[in-house]
C-alpha positions as CSV (number, residue, x, y, z in Angstrom):
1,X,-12.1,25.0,21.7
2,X,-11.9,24.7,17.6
3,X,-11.8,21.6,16.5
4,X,-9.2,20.8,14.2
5,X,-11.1,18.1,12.1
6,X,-13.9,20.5,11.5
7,X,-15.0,20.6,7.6
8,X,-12.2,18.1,6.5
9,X,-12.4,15.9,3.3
10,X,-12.2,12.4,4.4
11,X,-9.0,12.8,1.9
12,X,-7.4,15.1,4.1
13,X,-8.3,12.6,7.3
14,X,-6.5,10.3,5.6
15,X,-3.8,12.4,4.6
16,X,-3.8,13.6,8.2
17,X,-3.5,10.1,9.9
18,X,-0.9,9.2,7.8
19,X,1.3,12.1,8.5
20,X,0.3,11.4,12.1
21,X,1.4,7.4,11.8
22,X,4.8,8.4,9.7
23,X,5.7,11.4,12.1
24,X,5.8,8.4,14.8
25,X,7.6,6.0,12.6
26,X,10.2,8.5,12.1
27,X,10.5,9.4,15.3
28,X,11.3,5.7,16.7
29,X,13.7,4.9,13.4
30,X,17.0,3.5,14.6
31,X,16.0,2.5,18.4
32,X,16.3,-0.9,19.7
33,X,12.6,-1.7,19.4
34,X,11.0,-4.5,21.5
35,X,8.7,-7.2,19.3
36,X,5.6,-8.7,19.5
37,X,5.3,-12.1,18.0
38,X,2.1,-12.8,15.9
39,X,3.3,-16.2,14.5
40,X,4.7,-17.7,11.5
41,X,7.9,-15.7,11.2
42,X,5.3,-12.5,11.5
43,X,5.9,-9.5,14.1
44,X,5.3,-6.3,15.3
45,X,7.2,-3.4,16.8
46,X,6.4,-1.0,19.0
47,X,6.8,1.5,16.5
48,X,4.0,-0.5,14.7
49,X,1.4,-0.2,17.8
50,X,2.1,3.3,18.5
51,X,2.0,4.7,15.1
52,X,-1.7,2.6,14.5
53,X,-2.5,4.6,18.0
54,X,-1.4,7.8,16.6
55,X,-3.6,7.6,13.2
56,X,-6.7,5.8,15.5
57,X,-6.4,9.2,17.8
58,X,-7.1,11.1,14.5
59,X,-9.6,8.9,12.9
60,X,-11.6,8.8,16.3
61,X,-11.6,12.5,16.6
62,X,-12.5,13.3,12.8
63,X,-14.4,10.3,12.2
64,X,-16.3,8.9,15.7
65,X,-19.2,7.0,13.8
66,X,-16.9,5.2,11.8
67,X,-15.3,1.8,12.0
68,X,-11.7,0.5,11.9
69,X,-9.5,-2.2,10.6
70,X,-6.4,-2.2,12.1
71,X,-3.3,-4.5,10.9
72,X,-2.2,-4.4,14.7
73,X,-5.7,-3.9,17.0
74,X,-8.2,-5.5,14.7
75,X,-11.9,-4.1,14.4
76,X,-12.6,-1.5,16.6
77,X,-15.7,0.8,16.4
78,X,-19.3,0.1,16.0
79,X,-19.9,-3.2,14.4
80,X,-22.4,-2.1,12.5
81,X,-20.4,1.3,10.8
82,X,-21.8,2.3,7.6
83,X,-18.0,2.8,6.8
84,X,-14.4,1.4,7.8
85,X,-10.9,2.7,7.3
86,X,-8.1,0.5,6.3
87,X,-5.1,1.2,8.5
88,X,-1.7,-0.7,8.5
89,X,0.7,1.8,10.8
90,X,4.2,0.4,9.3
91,X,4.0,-1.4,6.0
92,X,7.5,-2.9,5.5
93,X,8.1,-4.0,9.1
94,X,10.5,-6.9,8.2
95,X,12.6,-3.3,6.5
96,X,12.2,-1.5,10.0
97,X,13.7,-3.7,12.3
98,X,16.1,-4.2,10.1
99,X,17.1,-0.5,9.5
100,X,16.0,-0.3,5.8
101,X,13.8,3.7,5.4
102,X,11.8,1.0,2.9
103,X,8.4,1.3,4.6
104,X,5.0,3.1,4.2
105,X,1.8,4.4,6.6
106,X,-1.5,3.3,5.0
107,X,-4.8,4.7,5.3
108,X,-7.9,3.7,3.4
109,X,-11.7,4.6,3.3
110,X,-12.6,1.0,2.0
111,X,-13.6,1.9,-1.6
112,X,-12.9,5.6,-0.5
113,X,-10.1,8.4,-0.4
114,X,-7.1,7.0,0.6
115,X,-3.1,8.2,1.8
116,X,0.4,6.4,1.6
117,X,3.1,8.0,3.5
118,X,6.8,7.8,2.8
119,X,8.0,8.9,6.7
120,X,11.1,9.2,5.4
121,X,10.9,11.4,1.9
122,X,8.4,13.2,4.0
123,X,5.9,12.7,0.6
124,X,2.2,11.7,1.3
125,X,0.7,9.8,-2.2
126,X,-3.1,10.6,-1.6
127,X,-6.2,10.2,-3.9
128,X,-10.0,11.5,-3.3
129,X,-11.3,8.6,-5.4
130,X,-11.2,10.2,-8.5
131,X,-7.6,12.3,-8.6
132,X,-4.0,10.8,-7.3
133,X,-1.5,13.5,-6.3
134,X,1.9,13.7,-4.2
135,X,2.1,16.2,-1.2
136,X,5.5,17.2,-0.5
137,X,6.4,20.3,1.7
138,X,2.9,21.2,2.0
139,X,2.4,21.0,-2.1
140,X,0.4,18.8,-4.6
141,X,1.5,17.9,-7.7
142,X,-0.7,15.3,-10.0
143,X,0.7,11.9,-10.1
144,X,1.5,10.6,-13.6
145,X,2.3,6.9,-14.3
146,X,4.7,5.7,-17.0
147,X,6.4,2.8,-18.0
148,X,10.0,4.6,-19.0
149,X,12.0,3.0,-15.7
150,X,11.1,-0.7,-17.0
151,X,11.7,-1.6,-13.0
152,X,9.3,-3.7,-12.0
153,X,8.6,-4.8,-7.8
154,X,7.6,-8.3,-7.5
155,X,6.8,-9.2,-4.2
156,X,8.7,-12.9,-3.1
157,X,7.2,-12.8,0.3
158,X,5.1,-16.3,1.1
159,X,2.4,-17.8,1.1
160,X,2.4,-18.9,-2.5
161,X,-1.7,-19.8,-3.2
162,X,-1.1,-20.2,-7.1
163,X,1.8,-22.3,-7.0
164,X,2.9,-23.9,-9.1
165,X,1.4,-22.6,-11.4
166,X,2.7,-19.3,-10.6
167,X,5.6,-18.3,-9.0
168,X,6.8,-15.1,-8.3
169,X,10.9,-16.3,-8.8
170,X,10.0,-17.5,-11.8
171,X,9.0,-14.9,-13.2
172,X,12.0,-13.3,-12.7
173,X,14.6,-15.8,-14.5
174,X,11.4,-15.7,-17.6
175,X,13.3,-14.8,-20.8
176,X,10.8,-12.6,-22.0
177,X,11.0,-10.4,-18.1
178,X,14.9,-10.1,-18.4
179,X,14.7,-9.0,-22.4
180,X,12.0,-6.0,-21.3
181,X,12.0,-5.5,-17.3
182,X,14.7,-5.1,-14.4
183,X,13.5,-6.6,-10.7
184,X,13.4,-4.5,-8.0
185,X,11.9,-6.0,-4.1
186,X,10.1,-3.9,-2.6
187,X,7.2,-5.7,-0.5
188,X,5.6,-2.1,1.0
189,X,2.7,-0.4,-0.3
190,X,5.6,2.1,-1.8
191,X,6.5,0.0,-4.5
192,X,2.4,0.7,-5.9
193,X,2.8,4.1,-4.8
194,X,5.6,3.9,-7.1
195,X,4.2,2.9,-9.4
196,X,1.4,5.7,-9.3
197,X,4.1,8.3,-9.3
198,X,5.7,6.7,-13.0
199,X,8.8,5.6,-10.8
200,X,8.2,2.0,-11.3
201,X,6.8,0.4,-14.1
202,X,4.8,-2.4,-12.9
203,X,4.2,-4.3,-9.3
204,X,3.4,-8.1,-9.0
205,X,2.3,-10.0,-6.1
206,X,0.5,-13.5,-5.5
207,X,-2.8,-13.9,-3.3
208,X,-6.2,-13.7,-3.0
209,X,-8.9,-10.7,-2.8
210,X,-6.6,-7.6,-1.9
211,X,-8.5,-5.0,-2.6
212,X,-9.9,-5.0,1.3
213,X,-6.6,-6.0,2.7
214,X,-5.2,-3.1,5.3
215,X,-1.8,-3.9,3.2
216,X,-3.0,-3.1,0.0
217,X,-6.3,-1.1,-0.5
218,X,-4.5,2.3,-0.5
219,X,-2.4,1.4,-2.6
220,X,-4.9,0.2,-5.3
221,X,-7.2,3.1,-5.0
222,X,-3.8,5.4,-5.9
223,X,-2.7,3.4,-8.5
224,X,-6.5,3.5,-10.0
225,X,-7.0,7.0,-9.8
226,X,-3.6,7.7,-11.1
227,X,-4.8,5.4,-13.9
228,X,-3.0,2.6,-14.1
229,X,-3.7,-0.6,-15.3
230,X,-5.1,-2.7,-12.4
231,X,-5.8,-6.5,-12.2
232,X,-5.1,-10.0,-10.8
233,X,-2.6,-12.4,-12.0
234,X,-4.9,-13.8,-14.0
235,X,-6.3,-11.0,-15.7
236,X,-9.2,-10.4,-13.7
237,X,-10.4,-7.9,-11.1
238,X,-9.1,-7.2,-8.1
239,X,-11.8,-8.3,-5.5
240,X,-13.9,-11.1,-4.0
241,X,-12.6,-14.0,-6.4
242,X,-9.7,-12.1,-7.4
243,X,-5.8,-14.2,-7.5
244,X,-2.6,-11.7,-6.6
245,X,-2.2,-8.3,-8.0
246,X,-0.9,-6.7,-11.5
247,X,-0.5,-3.0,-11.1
248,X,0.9,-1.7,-14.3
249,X,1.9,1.8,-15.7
250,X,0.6,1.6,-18.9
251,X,-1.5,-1.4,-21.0
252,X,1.3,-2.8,-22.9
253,X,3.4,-3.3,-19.3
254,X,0.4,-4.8,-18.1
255,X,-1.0,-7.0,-20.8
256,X,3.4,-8.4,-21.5
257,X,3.1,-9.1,-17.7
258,X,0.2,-11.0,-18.3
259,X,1.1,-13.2,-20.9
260,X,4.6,-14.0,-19.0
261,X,2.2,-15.3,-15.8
262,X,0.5,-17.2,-17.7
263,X,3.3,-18.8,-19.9
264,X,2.4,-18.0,-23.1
């Protein structure tokens, strides 16, 4: 029997479990969807557990030695893994139940080739590590950041670790925001994608070290390779010690966001 994983990129693994999780998401859209409680005002659907299944039963078969962190089922694979793929199966669940087409299918290499799919636009945002490009009816075309939209996603979801000195709403009644920006709310890994793709100007969000977080690793490493500005709230890097997340088009978007946070 050929193997259909023989000789792929880990890109096109990733690219391939996403397509897999979306195609699964797309499929469940509309139905009335059980829930599984995870606490604090936090849930999953089933659509959530079956699309993670779906991208596992490709990383499995492409990738056996490798590890997994999964937003629903945790580690999984050997403990010991030289390397581990990021997976969140639904990003924008809150949007899903609801019946918003708002949501995204993540898949990382930690600090590796990475995919975000759009289930519903049928686009896959992908990078290799070095080059970020949209695939769209079997197509790629070079992803190209800009500032020109001036829309900016700032993420209001809790917790808020940096209040009070920072606080997402507030940025958005700052003077010097409303003069230059327009808010959008978008908490998926789309609004980055976005952002990679020169359809939004900037994304903000509060937190701590992101950049290993199955909601946000893909979405850093295309924004990066795209090359966009990338830091924390505070100007710093995104990482170990790092506060939130500032992904910006260009440098002036980024370094005016900047000096808004911090009140200057």
């Amino acid at each position: 029997m050929t193997d259909p994983y023989a000789g792929l990129a880990d890109v096109e693994v990733a690219v391939t479990a996403a397509r897999a999780g979306a195609d699964v998401v797309r499929e469940l859209y509309g139905r009335r969807l059980d829930r599984v409680d995870k606490g604090g005002g936090d849930f999953a659907t089933v659509a959530d557990l079956a699309a993670e299944r779906r991208i596992l039963d490709v990383l499995r078969a492409a990738r056996p030695d490798d590890g997994v962190l999964g937003e629903e089922g945790g580690r999984q694979g050997g403990a010991d893994a030289a390397r581990q793929w990021l997976v969140d199966p639904l990003c924008g669940t809150l949007n899903y139940a609801a019946g918003s087409m708002l949501v995204a299918v993540n898949v990382a290499l930690r600090e590796g080739p990475a995919a975000v799919a759009d289930p519903f636009n049928r686009e896959i945002f992908h990078t290799d590590g070095t080059t970020a490009r949209l695939r769209q009816d079997g197509v790629d075309s070079p992803l190209t950041p800009a500032p020109d939209t001036r829309l900016v996603d700032v993420n209001l979801d809790p917790p808020f670790p940096s209040a009070p000195a920072f606080r997402a709403v507030d940025l958005l009644a700052h003077p010097r925001f409303v003069e230059r920006f327009r808010p959008r709310v978008v908490s998926t890994t789309l609004a980055l994608a976005w952002v990679a793709a020169g359809r939004r100007a900037a994304y903000v969000t509060d937190g701590g070290d992101l950049s290993g977080s199955v909601h946000f690793a893909a979405g850093i490493a295309l924004c990066r390779a795209a090359g966009c500005v990338v830091s924390g709230i505070d100007g710093g890097p995104v990482g170990p010690a790092g506060r939130g997340l500032v992904a910006a088009a260009d440098a002036e978007t980024h370094e005016l966001l900047l000096s808004i946070i911090s009140r200057d």
